[in-house]
C-alpha positions as CSV (number, residue, x, y, z in Angstrom):
1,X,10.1,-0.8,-24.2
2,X,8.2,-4.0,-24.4
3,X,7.1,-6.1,-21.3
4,X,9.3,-8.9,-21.9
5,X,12.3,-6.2,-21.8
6,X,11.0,-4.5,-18.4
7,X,10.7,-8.7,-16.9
8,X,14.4,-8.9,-17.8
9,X,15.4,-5.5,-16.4
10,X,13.8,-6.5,-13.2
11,X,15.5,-9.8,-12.6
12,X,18.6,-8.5,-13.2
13,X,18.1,-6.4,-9.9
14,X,19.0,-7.4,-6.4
15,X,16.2,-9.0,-4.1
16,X,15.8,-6.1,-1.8
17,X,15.2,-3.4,-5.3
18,X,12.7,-5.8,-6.8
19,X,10.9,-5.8,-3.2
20,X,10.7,-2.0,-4.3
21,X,9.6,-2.6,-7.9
22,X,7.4,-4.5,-6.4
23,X,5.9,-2.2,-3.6
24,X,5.8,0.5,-6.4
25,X,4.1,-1.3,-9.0
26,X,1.3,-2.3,-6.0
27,X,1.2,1.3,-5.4
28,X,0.7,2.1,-9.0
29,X,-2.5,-0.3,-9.5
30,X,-3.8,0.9,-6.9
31,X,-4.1,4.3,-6.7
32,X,-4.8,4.5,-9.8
33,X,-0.9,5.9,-10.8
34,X,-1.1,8.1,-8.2
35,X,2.1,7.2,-5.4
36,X,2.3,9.6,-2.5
37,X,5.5,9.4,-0.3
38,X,5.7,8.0,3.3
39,X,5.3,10.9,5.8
40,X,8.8,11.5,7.3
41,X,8.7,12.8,11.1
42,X,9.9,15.9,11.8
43,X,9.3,17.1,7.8
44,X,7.8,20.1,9.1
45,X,10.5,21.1,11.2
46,X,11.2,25.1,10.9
47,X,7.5,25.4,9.5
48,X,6.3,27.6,12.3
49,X,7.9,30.3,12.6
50,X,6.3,32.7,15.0
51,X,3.4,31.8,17.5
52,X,2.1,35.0,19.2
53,X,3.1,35.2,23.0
54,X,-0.7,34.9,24.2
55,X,-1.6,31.8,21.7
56,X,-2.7,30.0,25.1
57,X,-5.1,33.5,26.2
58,X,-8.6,32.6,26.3
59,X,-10.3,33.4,23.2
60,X,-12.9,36.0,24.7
61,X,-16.1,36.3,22.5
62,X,-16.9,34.5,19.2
């Protein structure tokens, strides 16, 4: 696939999916092709499973 083909791919898309194209293709150039995804809250839900029933217990000696 050429450039010109990708150009008219694109403006064939809706306003809000070329905003996208265009936040990727920032994200591309500038981490060098690299794109993490956005944190999500609460992705780490059911992570911990078990905390010990004296994790608050002073520590003692080092």
């Amino acid at each position: 696939m050429d450039s010109s083909e990708l150009f008219e791919m694109i403006n064939k898309l809706p306003p809000d999916s070329r905003k996208e194209v265009e936040a990727l293709v920032d994200a591309l150039s500038n981490q060098g092709g690299k794109v993490k995804a956005p944190r999500e809250f609460g992705s780490l839900k059911g992570f911990i499973t078990y905390i010990a029933d004296d994790f608050d217990a002073p520590a003692g000696r080092f």
